[in-house]
TORPA-4810 file (N, C-alpha, C, O; in nm, 3 decimals):
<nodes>
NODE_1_15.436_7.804_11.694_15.340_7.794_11.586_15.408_7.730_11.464_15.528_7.738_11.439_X
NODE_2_15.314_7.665_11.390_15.374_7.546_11.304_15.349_7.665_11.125_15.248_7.731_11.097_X
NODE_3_15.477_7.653_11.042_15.412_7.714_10.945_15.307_7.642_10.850_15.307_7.519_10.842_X
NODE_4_15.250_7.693_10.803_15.148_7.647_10.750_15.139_7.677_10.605_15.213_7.771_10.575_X
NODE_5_15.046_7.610_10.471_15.039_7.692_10.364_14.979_7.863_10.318_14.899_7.949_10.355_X
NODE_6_15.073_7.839_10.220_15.018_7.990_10.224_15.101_8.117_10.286_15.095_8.229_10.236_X
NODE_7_15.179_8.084_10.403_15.319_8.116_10.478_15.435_8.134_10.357_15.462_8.065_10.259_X
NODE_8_15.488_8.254_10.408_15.634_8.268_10.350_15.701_8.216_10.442_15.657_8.213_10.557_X
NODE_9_15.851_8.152_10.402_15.903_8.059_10.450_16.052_8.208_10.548_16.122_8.293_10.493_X
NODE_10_16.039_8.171_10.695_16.119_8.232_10.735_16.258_8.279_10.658_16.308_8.194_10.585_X
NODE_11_16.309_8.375_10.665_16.456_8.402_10.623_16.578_8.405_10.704_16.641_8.500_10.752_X
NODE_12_16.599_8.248_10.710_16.729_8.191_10.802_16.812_8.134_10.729_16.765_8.066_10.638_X
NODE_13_16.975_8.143_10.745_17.057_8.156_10.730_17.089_7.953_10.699_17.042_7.867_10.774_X
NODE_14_17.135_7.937_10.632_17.169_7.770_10.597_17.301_7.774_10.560_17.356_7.881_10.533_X
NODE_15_17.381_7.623_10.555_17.497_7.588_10.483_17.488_7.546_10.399_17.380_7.513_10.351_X
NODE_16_17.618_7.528_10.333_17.559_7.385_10.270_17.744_7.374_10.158_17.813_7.473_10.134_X
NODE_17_17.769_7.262_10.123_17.913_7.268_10.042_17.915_7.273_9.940_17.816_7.219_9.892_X
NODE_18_18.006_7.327_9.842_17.967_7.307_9.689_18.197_7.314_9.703_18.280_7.327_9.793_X
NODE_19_18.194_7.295_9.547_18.373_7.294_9.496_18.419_7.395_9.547_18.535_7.397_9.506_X
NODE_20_18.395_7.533_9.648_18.434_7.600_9.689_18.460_7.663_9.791_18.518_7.767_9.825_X
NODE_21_18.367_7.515_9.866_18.397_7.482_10.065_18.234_7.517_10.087_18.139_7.523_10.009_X
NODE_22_18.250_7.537_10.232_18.095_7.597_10.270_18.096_7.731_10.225_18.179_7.820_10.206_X
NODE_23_17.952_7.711_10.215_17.837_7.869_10.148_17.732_7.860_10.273_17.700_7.758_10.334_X
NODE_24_17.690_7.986_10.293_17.627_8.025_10.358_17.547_8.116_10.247_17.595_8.198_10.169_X
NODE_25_17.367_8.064_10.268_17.280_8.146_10.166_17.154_8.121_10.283_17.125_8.024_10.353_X
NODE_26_17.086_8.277_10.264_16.956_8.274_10.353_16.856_8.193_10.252_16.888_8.174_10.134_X
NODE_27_16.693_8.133_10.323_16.596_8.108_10.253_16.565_8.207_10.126_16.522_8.185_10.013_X
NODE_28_16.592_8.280_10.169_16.551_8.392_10.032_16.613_8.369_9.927_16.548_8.352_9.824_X
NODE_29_16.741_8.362_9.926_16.839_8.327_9.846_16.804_8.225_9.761_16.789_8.238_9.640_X
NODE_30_16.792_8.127_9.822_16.759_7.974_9.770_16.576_7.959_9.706_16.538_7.905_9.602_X
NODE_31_16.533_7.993_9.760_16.381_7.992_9.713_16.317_8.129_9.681_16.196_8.124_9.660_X
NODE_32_16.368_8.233_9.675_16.287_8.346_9.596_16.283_8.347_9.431_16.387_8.355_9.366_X
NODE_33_16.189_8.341_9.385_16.157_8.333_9.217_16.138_8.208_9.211_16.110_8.216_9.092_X
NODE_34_16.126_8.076_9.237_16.160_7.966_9.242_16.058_7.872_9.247_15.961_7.915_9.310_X
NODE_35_16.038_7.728_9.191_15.968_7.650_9.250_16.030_7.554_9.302_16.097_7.483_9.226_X
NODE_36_16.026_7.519_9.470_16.102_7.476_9.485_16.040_7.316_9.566_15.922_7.314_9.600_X
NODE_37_16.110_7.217_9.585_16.066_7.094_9.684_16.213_7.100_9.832_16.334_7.084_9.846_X
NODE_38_16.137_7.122_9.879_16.206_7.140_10.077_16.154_7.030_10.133_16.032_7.025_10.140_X
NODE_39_16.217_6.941_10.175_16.175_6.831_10.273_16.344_6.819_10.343_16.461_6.837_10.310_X
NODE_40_16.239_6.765_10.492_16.333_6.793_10.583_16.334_6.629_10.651_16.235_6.556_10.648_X
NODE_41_16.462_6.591_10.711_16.419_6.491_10.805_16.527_6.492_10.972_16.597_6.579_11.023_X
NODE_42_16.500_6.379_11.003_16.577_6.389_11.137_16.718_6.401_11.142_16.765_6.500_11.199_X
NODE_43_16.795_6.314_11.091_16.944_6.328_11.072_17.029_6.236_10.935_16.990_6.121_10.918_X
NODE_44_17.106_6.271_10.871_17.184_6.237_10.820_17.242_6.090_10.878_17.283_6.084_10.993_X
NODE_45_17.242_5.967_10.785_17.315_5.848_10.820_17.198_5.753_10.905_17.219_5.635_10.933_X
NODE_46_17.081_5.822_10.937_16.977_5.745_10.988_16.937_5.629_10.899_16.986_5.606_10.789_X
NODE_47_16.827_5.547_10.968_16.786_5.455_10.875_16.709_5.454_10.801_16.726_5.399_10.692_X
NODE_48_16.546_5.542_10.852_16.484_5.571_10.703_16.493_5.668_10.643_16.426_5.682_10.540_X
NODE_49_16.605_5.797_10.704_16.643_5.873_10.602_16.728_5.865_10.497_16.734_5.932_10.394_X
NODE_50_16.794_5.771_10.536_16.925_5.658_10.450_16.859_5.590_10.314_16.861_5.603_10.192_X
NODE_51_16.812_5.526_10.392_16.725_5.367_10.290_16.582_5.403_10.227_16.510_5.316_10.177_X
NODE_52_16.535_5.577_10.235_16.404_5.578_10.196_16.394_5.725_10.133_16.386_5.754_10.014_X
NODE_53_16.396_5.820_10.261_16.367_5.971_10.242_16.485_6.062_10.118_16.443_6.132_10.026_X
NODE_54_16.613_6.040_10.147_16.671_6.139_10.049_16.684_6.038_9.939_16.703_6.102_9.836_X
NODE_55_16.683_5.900_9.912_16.660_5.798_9.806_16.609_5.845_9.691_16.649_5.864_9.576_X
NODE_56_16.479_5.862_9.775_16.351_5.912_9.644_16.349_5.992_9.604_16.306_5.998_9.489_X
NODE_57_16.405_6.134_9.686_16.474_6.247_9.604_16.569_6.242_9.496_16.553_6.304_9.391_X
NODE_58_16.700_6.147_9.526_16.743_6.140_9.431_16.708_6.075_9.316_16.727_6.122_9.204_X
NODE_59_16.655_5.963_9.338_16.595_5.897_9.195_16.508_5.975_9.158_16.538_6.013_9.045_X
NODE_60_16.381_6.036_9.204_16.261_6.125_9.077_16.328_6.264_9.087_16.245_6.355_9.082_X
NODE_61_16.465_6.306_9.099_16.466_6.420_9.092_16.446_6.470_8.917_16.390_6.575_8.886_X
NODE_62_16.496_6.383_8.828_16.492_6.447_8.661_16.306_6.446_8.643_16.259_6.549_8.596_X
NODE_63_16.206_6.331_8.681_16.073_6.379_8.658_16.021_6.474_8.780_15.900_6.495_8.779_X
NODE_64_16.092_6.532_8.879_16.023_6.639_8.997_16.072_6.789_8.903_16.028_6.903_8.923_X
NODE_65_16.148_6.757_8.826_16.215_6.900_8.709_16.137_6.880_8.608_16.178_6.979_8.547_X
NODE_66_16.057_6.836_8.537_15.986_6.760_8.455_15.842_6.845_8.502_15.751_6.877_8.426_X
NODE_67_15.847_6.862_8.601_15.715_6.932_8.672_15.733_7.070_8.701_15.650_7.148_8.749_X
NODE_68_15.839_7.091_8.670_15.866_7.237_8.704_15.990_7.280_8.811_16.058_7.382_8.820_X
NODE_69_15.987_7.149_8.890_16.087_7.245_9.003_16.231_7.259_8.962_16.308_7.184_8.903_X
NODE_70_16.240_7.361_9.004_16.409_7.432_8.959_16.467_7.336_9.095_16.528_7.237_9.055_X
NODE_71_16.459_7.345_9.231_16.549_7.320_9.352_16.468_7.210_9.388_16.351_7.181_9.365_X
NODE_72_16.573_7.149_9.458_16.532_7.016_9.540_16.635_7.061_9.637_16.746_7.100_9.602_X
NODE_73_16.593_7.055_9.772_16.685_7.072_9.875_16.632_6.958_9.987_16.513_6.927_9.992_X
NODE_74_16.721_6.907_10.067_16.738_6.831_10.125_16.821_6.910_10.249_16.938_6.948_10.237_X
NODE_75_16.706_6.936_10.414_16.748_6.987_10.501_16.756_6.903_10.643_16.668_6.830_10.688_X
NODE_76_16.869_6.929_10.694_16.843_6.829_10.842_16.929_6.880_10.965_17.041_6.909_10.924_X
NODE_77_16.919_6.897_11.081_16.953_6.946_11.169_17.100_6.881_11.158_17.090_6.783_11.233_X
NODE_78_17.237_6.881_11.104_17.344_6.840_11.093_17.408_6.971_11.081_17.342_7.074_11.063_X
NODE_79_17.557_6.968_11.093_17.638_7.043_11.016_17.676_7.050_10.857_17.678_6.940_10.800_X
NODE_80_17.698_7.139_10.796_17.765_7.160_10.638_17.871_7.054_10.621_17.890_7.031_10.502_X
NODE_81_17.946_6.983_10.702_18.028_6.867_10.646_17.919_6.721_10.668_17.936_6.626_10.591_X
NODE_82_17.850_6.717_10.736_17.799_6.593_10.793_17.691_6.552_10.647_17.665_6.439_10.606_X
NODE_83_17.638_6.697_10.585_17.532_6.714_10.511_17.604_6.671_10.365_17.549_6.617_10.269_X
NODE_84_17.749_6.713_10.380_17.790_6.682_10.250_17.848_6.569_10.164_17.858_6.546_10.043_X
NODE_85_17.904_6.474_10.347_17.951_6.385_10.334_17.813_6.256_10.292_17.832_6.163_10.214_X
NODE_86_17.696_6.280_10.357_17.561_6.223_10.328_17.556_6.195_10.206_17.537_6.087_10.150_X
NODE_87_17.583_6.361_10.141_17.499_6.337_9.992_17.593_6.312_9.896_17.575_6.311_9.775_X
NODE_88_17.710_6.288_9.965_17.826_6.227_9.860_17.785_6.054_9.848_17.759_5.986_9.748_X
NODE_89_17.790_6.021_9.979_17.725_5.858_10.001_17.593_5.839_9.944_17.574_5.723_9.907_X
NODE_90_17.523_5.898_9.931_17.357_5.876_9.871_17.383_5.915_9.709_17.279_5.890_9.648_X
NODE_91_17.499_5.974_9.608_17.548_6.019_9.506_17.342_6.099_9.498_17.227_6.065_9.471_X
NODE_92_17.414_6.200_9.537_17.274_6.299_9.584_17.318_6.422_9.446_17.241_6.484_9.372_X
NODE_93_17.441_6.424_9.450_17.533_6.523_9.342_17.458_6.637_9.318_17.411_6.700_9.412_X
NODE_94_17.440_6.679_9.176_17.355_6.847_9.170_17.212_6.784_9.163_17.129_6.867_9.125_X
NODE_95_17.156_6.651_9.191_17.023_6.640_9.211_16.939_6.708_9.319_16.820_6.736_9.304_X
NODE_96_17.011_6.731_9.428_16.984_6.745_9.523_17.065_6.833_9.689_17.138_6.782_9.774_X
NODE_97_17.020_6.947_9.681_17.139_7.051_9.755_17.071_7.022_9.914_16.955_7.005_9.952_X
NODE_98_17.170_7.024_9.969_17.235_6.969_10.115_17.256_7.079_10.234_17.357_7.129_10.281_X
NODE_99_17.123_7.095_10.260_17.117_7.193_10.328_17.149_7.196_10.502_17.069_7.113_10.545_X
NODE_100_17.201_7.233_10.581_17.243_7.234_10.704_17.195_7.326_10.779_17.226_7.445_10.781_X
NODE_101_17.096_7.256_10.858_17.046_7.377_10.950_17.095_7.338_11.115_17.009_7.290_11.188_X
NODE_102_17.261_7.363_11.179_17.312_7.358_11.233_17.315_7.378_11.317_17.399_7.313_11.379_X
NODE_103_17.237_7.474_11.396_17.176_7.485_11.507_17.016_7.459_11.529_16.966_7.467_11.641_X
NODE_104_16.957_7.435_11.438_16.774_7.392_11.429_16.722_7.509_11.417_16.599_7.517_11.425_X
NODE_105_16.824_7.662_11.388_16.728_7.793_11.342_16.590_7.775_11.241_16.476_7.818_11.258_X
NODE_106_16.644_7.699_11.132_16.515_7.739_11.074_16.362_7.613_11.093_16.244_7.619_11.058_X
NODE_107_16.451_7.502_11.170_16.317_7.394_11.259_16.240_7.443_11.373_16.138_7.391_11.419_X
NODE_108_16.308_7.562_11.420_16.254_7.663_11.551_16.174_7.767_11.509_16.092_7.820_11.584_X
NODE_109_16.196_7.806_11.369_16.149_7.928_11.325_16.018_7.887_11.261_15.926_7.969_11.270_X
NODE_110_15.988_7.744_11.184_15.902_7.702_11.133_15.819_7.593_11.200_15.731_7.522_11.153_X
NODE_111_15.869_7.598_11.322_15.785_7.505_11.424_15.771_7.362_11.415_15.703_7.288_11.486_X
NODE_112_15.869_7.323_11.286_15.896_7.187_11.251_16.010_7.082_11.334_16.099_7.011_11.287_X
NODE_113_15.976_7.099_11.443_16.112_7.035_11.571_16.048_6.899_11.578_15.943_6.872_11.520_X
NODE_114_16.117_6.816_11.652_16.110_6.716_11.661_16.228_6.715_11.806_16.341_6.763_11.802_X
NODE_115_16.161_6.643_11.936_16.274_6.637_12.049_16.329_6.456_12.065_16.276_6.370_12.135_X
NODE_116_16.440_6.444_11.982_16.494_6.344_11.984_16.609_6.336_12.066_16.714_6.285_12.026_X
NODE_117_16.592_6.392_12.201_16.689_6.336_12.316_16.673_6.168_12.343_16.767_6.089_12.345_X
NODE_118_16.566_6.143_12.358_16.573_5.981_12.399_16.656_5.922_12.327_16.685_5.811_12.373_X
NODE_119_16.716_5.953_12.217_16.764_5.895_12.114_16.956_5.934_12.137_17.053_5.865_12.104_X
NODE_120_16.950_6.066_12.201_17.086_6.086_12.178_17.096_6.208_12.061_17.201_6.250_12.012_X
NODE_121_16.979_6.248_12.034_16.976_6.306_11.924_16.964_6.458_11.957_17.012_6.527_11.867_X
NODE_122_16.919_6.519_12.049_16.888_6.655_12.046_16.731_6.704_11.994_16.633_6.632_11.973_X
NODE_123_16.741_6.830_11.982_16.625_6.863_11.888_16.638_6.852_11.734_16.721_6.902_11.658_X
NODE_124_16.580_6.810_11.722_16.574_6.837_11.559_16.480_6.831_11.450_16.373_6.799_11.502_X
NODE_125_16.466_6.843_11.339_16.379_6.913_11.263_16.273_6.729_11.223_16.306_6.614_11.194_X
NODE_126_16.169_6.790_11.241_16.081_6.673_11.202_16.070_6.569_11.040_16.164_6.583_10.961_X
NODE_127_16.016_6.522_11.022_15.998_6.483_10.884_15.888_6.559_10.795_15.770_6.557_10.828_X
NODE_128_15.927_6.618_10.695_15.810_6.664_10.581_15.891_6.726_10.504_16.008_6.759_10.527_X
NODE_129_15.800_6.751_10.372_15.818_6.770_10.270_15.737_6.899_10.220_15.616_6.905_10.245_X
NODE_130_15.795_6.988_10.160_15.700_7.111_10.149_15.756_7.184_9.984_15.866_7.223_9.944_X
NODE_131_15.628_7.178_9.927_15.654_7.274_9.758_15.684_7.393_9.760_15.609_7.403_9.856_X
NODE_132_15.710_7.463_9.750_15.713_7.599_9.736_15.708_7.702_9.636_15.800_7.670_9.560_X
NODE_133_15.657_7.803_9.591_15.641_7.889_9.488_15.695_8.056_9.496_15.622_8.153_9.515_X
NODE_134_15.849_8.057_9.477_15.855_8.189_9.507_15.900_8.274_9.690_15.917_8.382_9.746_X
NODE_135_15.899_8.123_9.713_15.976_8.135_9.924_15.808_8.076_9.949_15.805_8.002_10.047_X
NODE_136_15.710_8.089_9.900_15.605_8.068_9.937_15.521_7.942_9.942_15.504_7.891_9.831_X
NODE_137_15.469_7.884_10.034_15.456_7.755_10.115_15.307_7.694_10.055_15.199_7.728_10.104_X
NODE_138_15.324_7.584_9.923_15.208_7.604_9.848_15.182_7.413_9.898_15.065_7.377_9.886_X
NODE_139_15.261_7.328_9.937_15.205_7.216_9.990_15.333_7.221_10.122_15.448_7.266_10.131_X
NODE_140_15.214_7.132_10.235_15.328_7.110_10.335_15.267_6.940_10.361_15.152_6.896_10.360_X
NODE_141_15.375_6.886_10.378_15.318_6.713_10.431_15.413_6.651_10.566_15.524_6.597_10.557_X
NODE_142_15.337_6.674_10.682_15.395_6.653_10.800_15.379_6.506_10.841_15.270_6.451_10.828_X
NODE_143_15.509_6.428_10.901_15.495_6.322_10.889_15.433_6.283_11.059_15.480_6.321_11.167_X
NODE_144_15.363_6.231_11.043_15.332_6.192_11.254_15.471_6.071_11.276_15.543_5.987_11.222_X
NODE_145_15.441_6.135_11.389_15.606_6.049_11.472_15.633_5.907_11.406_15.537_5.837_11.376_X
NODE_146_15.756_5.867_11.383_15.772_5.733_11.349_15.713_5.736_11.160_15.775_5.671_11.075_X
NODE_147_15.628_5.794_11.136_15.583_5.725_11.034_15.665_5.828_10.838_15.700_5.945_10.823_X
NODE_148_15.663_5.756_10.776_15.728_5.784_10.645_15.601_5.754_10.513_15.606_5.663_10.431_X
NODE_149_15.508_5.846_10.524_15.434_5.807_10.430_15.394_5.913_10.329_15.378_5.895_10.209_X
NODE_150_15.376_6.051_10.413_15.313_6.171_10.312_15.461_6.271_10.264_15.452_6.351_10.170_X
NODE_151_15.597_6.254_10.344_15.669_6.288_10.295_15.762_6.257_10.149_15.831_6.350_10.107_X
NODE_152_15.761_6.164_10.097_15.764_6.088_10.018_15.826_6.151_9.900_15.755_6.242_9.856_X
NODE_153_15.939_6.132_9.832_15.916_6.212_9.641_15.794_6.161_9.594_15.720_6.244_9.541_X
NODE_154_15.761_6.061_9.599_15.623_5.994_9.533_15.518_6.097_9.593_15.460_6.159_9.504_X
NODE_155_15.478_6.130_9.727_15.399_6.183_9.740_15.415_6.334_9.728_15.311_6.396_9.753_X
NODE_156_15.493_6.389_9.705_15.525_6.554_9.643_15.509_6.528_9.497_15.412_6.590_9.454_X
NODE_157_15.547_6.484_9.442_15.499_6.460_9.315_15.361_6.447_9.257_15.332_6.493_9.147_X
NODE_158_15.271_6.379_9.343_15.116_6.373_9.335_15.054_6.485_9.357_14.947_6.522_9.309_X
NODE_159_15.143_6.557_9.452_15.072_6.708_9.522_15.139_6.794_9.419_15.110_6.910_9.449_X
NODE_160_15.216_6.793_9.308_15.226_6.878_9.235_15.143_6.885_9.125_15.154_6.978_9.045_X
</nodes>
């Protein structure tokens, strides 16, 4: 089952690096009290997650704070180094926290998978973008296979 709005957002366990190595913080942690923007994509170093998806995060992240949101997180079925080395290359810096969901716990838990074996890829977490208020799931924008259009900073931004 796919989460949906209105859903509290499972409480699974993430990475992610900061100046003091890897951290390990549950969803709760990160999004309780909070307004937050969660968008997820296929992998780190890809091409339109490269050249498009965490891009636009980083550029509207000062007007997506402008709107209210405290967090911008950026999640993808990678490891805590793969995620960090990304957002060092994308200069993602404190715009944008680098979340590692390393085994696809929380793409399994929220029904947001994506099976990219043909690819070499494994399972992994689909494309979208989701607001949140408090852990709580107030826009979700699921992308259909292949396509990059409702996930968007531009289009979280409209939905805020």
């Amino acid at each position: 089952m796919t989460i949906k709005v209105g859903d509290k957002l499972p409480s699974i366990s993430l990475k992610y690096m900061n100046k003091d190595g890897m951290q390990t913080a549950t969803t709760d942690d990160l999004f309780k009290g909070k307004k937050a923007v969660l968008f997820g994509l296929p992998g780190a170093f890809t091409p339109t997650c490269s050249a498009k998806h965490l891009p636009g995060f980083v550029t509207h992240a000062e007007d997506l704070k402008k709107k209210g949101v405290e967090v911008i997180a950026c999640l993808s079925v990678n490891d805590a180094f793969v995620m960090d080395a990304w957002g060092k290359a994308q200069n993602a810096g404190e715009k944008v926290l680098m979340l590692a969901d390393g085994n696809a716990d929380f793409a399994k838990a929220t029904g947001l998978t994506m099976d990219g074996t043909g690819y070499g890829m494994g399972l992994r977490t689909s494309r979208w973008a989701m607001v949140l208020e408090d852990g709580k799931v107030k826009t979700l924008n699921i992308e259909a296979p292949g396509a990059f259009e409702v996930s968007s900073a531009e289009a979280v931004m409209k939905a805020l």
